[in-house]
Structure formats: structure tokens, C-alpha cells
N, C-alpha and C positions, 0 to 999 in steps of 0.2 A: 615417327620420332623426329625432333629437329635436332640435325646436328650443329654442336656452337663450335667453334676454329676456336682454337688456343690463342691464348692474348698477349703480344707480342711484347704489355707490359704488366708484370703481375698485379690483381689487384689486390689487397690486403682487405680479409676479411675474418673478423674477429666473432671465434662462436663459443658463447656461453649456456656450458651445460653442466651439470652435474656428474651425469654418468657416459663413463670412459668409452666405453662402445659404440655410444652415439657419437662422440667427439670420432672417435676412429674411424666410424664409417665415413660421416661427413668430411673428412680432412683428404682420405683415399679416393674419394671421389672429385671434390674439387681442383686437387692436386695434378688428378689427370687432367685440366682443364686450363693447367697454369696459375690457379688463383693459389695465392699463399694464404694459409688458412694459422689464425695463433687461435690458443684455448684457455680458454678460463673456466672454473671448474662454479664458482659460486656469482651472486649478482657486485657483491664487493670489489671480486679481484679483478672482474669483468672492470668496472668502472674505473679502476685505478690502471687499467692495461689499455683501456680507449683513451684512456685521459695523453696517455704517452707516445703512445702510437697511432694516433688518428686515421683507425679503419678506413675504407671505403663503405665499408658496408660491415652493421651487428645485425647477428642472426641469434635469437634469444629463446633457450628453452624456458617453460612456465613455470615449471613446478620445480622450485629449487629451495633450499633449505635458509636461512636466513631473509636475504632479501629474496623476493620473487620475480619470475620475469615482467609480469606487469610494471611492479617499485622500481626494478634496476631501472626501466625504460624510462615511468617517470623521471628517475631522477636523470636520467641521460639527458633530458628536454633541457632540465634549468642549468647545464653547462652548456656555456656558450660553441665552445669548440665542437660541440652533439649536437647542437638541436638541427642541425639540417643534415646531418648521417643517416640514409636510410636505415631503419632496423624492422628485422621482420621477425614475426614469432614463431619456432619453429615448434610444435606442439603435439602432445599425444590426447589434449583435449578440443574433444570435436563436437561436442553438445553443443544444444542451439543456445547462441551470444556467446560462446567462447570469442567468436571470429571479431564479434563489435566491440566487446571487451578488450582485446587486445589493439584496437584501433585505437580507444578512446585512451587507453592508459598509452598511446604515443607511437605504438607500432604504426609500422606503414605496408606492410604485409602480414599475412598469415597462410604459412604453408602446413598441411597437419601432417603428423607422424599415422605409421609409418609412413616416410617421402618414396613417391616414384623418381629412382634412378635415372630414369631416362630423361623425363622432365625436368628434373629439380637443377638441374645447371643452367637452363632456358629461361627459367625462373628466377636464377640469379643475375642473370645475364640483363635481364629486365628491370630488375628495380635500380640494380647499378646504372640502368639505360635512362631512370627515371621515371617508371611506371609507378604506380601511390594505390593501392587499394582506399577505395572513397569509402561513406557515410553520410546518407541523407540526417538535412537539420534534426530531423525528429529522433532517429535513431540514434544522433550522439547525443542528443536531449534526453533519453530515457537512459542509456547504457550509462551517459556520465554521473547520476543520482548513481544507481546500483553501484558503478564503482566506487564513489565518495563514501557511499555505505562500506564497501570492505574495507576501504583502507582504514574508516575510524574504528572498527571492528577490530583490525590487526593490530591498530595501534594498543587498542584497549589490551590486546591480550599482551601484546609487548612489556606495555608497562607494567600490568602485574607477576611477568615475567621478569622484570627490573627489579620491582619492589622485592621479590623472595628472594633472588638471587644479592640483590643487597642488604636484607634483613642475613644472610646465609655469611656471606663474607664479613657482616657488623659481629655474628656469633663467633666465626674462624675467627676474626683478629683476637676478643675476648678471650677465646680460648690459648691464642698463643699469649699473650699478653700474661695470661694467667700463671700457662704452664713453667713462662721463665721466673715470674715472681717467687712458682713455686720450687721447682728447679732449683734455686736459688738457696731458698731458704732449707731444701734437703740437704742439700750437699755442705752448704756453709755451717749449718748444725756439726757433725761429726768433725769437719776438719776443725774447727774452733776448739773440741773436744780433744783432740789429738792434740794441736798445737798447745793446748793451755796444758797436759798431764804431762806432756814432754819438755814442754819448758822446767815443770817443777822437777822434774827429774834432773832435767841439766844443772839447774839452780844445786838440788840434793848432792850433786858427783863433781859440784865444780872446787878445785882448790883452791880457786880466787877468790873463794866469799865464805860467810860463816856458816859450817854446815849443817842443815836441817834435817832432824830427822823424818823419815817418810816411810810407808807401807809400798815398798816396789813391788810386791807380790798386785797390792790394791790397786796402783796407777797402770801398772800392764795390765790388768785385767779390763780396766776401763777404756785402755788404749789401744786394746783390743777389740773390745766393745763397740767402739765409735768406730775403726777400720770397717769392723765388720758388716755396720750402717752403711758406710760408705759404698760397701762392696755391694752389696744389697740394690743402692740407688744406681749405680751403673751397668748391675747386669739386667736391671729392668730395661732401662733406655736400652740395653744390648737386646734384650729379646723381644720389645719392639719391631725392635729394627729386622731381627731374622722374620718375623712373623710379617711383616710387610714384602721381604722379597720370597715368601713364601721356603727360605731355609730351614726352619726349625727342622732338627732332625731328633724322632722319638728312639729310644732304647727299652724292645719289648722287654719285660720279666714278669714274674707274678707280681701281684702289688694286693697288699691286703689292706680294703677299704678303712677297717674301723682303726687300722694301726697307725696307717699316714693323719688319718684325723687328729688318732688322738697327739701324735706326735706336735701336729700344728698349734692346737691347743695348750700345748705342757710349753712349746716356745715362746707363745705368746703372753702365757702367764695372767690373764684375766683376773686370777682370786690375790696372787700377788701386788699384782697392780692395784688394789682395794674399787675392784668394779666388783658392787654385789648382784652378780649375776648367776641363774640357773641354765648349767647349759649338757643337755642331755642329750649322746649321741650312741646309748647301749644299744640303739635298732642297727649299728651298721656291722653288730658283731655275727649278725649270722647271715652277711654275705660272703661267698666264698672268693679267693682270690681271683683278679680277673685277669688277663695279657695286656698290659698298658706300660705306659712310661711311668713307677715311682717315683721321680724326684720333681718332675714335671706337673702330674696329680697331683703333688703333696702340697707343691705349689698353689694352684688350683683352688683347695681347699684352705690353705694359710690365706690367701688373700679375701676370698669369700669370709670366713671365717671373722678376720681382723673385719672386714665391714660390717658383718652385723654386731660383734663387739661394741665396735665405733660407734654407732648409729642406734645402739640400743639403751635409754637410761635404767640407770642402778636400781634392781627389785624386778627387773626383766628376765626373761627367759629366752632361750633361743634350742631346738629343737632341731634333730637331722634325723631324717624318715629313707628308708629306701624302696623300692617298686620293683620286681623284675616282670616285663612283659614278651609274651613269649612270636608275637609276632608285631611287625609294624601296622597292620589293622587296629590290631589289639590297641598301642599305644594311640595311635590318632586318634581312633573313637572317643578315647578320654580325656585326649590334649587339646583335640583339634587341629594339632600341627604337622605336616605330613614327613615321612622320615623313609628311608632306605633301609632301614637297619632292622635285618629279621630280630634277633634276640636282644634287648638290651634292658640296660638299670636308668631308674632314675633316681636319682639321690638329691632331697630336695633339704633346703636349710630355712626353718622358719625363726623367722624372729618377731618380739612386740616391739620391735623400735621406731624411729618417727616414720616408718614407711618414706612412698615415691607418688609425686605426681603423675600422673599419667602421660603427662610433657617428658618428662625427665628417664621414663622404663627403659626406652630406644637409647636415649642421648649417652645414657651414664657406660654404656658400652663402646661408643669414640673415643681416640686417642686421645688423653688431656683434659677429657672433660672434667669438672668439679661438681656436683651439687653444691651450695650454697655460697657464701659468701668468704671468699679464700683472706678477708684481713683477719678470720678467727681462726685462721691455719694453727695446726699445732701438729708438729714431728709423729708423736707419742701414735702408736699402733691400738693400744688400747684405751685411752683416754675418751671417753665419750663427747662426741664431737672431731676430734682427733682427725687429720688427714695426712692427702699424702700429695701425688703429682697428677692423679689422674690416668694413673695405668694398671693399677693392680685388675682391672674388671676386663681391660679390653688384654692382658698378655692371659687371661682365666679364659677367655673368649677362645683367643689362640689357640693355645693350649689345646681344646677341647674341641675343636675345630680340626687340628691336627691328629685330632684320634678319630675322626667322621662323626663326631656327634655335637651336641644343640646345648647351648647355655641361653635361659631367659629369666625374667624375673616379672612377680604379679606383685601387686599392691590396690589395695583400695585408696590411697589416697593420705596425704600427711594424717599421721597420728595411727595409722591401721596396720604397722608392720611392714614385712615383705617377708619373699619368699620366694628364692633363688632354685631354680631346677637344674640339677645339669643331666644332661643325657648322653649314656657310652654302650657302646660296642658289651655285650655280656659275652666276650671271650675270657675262654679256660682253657688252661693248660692240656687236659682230658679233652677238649673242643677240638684240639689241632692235629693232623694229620699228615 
């Protein structure tokens, strides 16, 4: 072993690695030698910390996530203030041409991982001294091609790594874009409702003008009505919001499947609203009550519900079926989707409505998303075509996610329907112990 004598002036030596332990050991060792050792964890920060503090000497692990040690090196060449900083590769790749690979991409050493302790500060001690690991003409002639090959390889993959990630950020802006237009026009519906019935009121009770008569029974009712909207559109953005910090909190009780349906149903008022639709849900009368959240469920179902409503034109039918399987075997074999849950129901809702593209199955479950074209926005819950903000599917998701179970939806394609699954927990009262 050669011993090196501590150096009566530090020298700064900057090592870029990714993982802590190596940074750890190499700093503990050098440390006992006198060298000040700084760290940079990627090839970026590395570059922006040489650029400041003009090392003696970069020591560069290979394989790092973003830029790599090769790229960092390169790019250290075409700063002026780098190009003549030794940098040596510090590496746990030792296959034959790692070693000329790292030469050609600018290193001037190559020490491979793991390092011997004993040596590896003699070693540094040497290229600081101005020792260069060479490369005959021919060998940086063959290695410089292979490398020019990876880098336009990397680039290829970069770029189409650019491309989705900005076709991904062109989708997010659209979608927020969207969400505030629609945002927008929920809330402004009701409150406009409010203000105008409450105006006629004030107008009806004021004794400064001539008084009109009015049905106050019929303007609170209405003014009721539109609060109530209101209240609706806030506590969606509210339960969002829980379902994102993962707060939702359920309240077990029995809940009887075909009751909350139909309740959702008599809310919504489908036959009223003059939508001529068939819509049959006697299959859910002889599931027995299960241990869920009622008002949460009921939810669930109102919002499923209002979509195939929505999404179904007049002379259509819409259909709710129920499954209980008795083990999770059971259930995948049939779905193909794999689940935890020994006993459970599936409760699936078919509609003939325009159906989903197969782009859109996944998406319409993101927060805000819209299908179609939001300038035909329209308030109305049952009005075919009819929308909303783009949450009623993803706070359904929630929901049902918070009970341990699976919501997804199939379709053949515009014009062939859909057909919304949810999947729960088949606990019962008689179940618990």
C-alpha cells in the first residue's frame, strides 16, 4: 500500500453520484486525506456546482438518472472554465469498452466500483499530479462512432419523451381551461337564480314601489331549489378535495342497494323531465343489505345514474344487473381483473347511449375531464347531452375506492352504449363478528 501525507492545501473535489452511500463512503475516505470533497446527486446539479466552484478534480458516477455520466462529461468539455479539470469516471460498469467509452465521452480516468480503499486516494493523488489515462488513434476512432450512436439514440428517446410529456401538459392545460369555463357556468347558473327570485321578492315587500303580486310559497321554493344546486356544486369541489388528501371518512350502516337506487332515480326525475326513457333496476331488489356508507353509495349511484341519463337519447333503455361472487377467483376468472376481496357484488349499469371511445374509458375517470365539446355545456342533470364539471365519475371512483372496491366502464365504441361496473365488499350485518 502507498501511503499519501495529507495536503497542507485542500483540494476540492466534486463527486457526482446519485446514490448517498457511495457519496458517503467516498467523502469519509477522502476526508481522512484532507481533500474537501462537495456532492452532487444528478449530472445537472453536478454542472451547475462545477460551474461555481471550480473543482480540482470531478469524479463522475455513469449511470444516473437524467443526464448521464458520459452527457454530464461531455457537456463539462464545452465549458470553458471545465475543459481542462481532470474528471475521472467513477464506475460500477466494467464490461469490455466501458473503460474507452468513458475516455471518448471526455473522462480522463476510469476507476471501477467497488474502489480499493487503500489505493483509490493514490489515485487521486495522481491525476490531480496530472497523470490522463491514454487511447490509441484507432480506439478512440471505433469507440467515438459507438458513442455518437448512443447519444443520438438518447436523444431519440428524449424527444419522444418531450413529445408525450407535452402532448400530456397541451391535455392538463385543456382540461383546466375547461374545468374553470365550466366551474364557471355551474355556479353562476344557481346564483343568477337566487339573485333574480330574491330580487322579485324584495321588488313584491318593498313600500317604495307598486306592489306586485307574487306566489312567495313558488319563489322560495325556487330559491330554494337553485341554493340547493349551489350547495351540490361545492360540496363536489369539497369532496374532491377529501378524496385527494385521502380524508374521506365512511359511516358503516346497512344500506339497501335497490332503495338508494331508486331514491337517486325519483331525484332525478328522468319521466318528469320529458326524457322518454326505460329504465329498469327490479334485479337490485333481491340483494340483501350490505355494511357500506348510505349517503356516500347513494351518491355513487346518483351520479352514474345522471350519466347514462345524460348520454342516452329518448326511446333508450338503461338496465342495472347485480353478480354476487363468492370468491376473488371466482370474480377474475370472469373480469380478468384481479381483486383482494373474498366475497363481493358487482352492480353493473347498462345503457344504449352514445357509448365511449376507447381513448376516453381511462380519461373520463380524471379530475375535470369532460367528454366532448364543453360550448354545448348545459347545467340540466337530465337533459341529453346535458353536463356538468367533470367530477361526478372521478368523486364515484372515490367513493368506491374508499370502500376497497373497483369502478370501470366497457364500451364498444361511439354509438354501442356502455356499461359501468362497480365492485364492493359483500359485507352483512350477520357477516360481522
Amino acid at each position: 500500500m502507498i501511503t499519501v501525507s495529507p495536503n497542507s492545501t485542500p483540494s476540492r473535489i466534486l463527486y457526482i453520484d446519485d446514490n448517498a452511500l457511495n457519496r458517503s463512503l467516498v467523502k469519509r475516505l477522502l476526508n481522512t486525506y484532507n481533500f474537501e470533497v462537495i456532492e452532487a446527486t444528478t449530472g445537472l446539479e453536478g454542472i451547475a456546482i462545477a460551474r461555481k466552484t471550480s473543482p480540482s478534480l470531478i469524479l463522475m458516477d455513469v449511470n444516473m438518472p437524467g443526464l448521464d455520466g458520459h452527457e454530464t462529461t461531455t457537456r463539462m468539455r464545452g465549458i470553458p472554465a471545465l475543459e481542462n479539470t481532470p474528471i475521472v469516471a467513477i464506475t460500477a460498469r466494467i464490461t469490455q469498452g466501458e473503460r474507452e467509452l468513458a475516455l471518448v465521452a471526455g473522462c480522463d480516468g476510469y476507476i471501477p466500483k467497488p474502489i480499493d480503499v487503500d489505493e483509490f486516494p493514490q489515485q487521486i493523488m495522481s491525476y490531480l499530479d496530472g497523470y490522463r489515462d491514454k487511447l490509441t488513434k484507432d480506439e478512440r476512432s471505433r469507440h467515438l462512432d459507438r458513442y455518437s450512436r448512443k447519444l443520438v439514440e438518447r436523444l431519440e428517446t428524449k424527444v419522444i419523451e418531450l413529445e408525450d410529456a407535452n402532448l400530456r401538459l397541451r391535455k392538463t392545460d385543456k382540461v383546466k381551461s375547461d374545468f374553470i369555463t365550466l366551474a364557471a357556468h355551474e355556479l353562476r347558473t344557481p346564483l343568477s337564480l337566487v339573485y333574480g327570485y330574491a330580487a322579485i321578492l324584495q321588488s313584491a315587500t318593498s313600500p317604495e314601489k307598486d306592489s306586485i303580486e307574487v306566489d312567495v310559497s313558488e319563489l322560495s321554493q325556487k330559491i330554494y331549489d337553485a341554493s340547493h344546486r349551489l350547495n351540490e356544486v361545492v360540496n363536489d369541489i369539497l369532496n374532491i378535495s377529501l378524496i385527494n388528501t385521502n380524508e374521506m371518512q365512511l359511516l358503516s350502516q346497512e344500506v339497501n342497494i335497490y332503495d338508494i337506487t331508486k331514491s337517486a332515480i325519483t331525484e332525478l326525475k328522468p319521466v318528469e323531465n320529458d326524457r322518454q326513457l326505460t329504465i329498469n333496476f327490479n334485479a337490485l331488489k333481491t340483494i340483501s343489505p350490505i355494511i357500506s356508507d348510505k349517503k356516500k353509495l347513494r351518491q355513487v349511484f346518483w351520479n352514474l345514474l345522471s350519466n347514462a341519463i345524460k348520454y342516452t337519447p329518448d326511446g333508450g333503455s338503461i338496465t342495472l344487473e347485480s353478480q354476487i361472487f363468492n370468491s376473488s377467483a371466482e370474480f377474475t376468472k370472469q373480469f380478468g381483473i384481479a381483486t383482494s376481496i373474498d366475497k363481493s357484488l358487482v352492480i353493473c349499469i347498462k345503457d344504449t347511449g352514445i357509448g365511449l371511445n376507447k381513448s376516453d374509458q381511462l380519461d373520463i375517470f380524471e379530475q375535470f375531464y369532460v367528454v366532448g365539446d364543453i360550448s354545448y355545456h348545459r347545467s340540466s342533470k337530465t337533459a341529453f347531452g346535458g353536463g356538468g364539471m367533470g367530477l361526478g365519475l372521478p368523486i364515484a371512483q372515490g367513493i368506491i375506492k374508499a370502500h376497497q372496491g373497483k369502478i370501470w366502464v366497457e364500451s364498444d365504441g361511439l354509438g354501442q352504449g356502455s356499461i359501468f361496473y362497480i365492485l364492493l365488499p359483500y359485507r352483512r350485518k350477520n357477516d360481522e363478528s
